[in-house]
N, C-alpha and C positions, 0 to 999 in steps of 0.2 A: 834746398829741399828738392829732391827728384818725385816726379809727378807720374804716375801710370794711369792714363786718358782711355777709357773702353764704353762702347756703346752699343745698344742692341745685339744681345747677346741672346735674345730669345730663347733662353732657358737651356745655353746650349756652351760650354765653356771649354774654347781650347785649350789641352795643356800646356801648349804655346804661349800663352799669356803668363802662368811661372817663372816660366826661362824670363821672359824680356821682361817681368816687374821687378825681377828678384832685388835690383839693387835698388828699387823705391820706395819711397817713406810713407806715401800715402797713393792711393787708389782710388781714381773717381771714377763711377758709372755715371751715365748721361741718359739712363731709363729704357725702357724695354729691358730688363733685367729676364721677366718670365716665369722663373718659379723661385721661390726665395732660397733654395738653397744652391743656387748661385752664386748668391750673396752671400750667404753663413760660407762658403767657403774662400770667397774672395776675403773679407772679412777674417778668416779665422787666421790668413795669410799675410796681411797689411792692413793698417787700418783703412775705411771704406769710407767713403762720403758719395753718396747717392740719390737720385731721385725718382719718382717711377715713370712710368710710361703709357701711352694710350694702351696696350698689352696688357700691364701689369694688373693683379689681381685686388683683389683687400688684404691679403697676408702680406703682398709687398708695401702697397698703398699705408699701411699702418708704420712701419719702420721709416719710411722713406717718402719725401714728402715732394710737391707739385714744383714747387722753388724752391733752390738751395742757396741762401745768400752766408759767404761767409770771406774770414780774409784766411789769406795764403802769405806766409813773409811780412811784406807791405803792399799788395795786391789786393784788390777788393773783387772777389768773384761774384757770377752770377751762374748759377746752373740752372737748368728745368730741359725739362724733351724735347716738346714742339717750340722752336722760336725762329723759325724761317731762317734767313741768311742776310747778310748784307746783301743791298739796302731792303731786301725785302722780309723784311720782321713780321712777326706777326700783328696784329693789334694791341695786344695785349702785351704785344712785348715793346711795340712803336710806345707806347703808353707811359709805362714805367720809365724808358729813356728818358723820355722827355723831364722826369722828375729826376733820375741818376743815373750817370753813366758808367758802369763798373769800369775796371781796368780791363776786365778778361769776361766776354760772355760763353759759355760753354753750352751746347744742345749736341744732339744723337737725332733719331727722326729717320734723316732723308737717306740716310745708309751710303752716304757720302764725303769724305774725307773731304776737311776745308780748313785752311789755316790763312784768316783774313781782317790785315788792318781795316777798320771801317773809316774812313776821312770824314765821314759825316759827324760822327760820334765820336770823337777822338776822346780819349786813350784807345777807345776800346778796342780789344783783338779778340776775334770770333776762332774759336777753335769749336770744329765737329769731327770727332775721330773715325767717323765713319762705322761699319758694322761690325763686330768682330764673332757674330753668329750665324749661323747657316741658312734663316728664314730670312726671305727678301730678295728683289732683283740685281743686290750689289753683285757683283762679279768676283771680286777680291776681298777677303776679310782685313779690317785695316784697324790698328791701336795708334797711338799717340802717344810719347816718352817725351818730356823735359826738365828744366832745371828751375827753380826760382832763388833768386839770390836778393833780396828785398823787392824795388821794384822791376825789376828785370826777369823774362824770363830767356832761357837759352839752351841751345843745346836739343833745339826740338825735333824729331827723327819718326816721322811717318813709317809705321812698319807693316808690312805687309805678312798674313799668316799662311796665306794658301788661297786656292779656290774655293767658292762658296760650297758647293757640291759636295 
């Protein structure tokens, strides 16, 4: 299953993101989406698994919810917005570890591309695709492309869209 990884898109969608999802199966947002029709079009394009964001409104907040726990393959995901980085999580997120460790935790937030084994937490791999919207201090608008082949993921290819501006 090829994966299309996009975040903090603050109501604002490159057409860029067509080209490099086109050959993926599914489409994750990682919240700050912005106006839902965002999503109705990400969505009308691949399916979409989403969750919302400190940003996000009630029209999004209503489709798309605070945690997104589901599997991928043989991978057990965890999505939501805010959840800090390795090692520093949020509480909320320190929390939940401590009862289950997904295989893959996924956040958006810091408008920062990170792609990080946690050795404290093992399996888990912290993916944050960084921002691929034009609000914010990122510099570079950044997605995230890979593969899952049960529990393996591979093939993962940080991309870069342009300047923020």
């Amino acid at each position: 299953m090829r994966i299309g990884l996009l975040s903090d898109t603050h109501s604002w969608l490159d057409d860029q993101v067509f080209h490099y999802f086109k050959d993926c199966d599914e489409l994750w947002h990682a919240g700050d989406i912005g106006h839902l029709p965002v999503a109705n079009q990400l969505t009308a394009f691949k399916p979409l698994r989403a969750v919302h964001g400190n940003i996000d409104d009630q029209a999004i907040r209503i489709y798309y919810p605070t945690n997104l726990f589901f599997m991928c393959e043989d991978l057990q995901i965890w999505m939501t917005h805010i959840g800090g980085k390795p090692p520093h999580y949020t509480p909320t997120v320190l929390k939940n570890l401590k009862n289950k460790v997904p295989d893959v935790f996924v956040c958006g937030h810091s408008h920062i591309l990170r792609v990080i084994h946690d050795p404290k937490h093992k399996p888990l791999l912290y993916l944050n695709p960084g921002a691929a919207g034009k609000e914010g201090f990122h510099q570079v608008r950044t997605l995230l492309r890979f593969e899952v082949h049960g529990k393996k993921i591979s093939d993962m290819q940080a991309i870069e869209l342009g300047r923020r501006s």
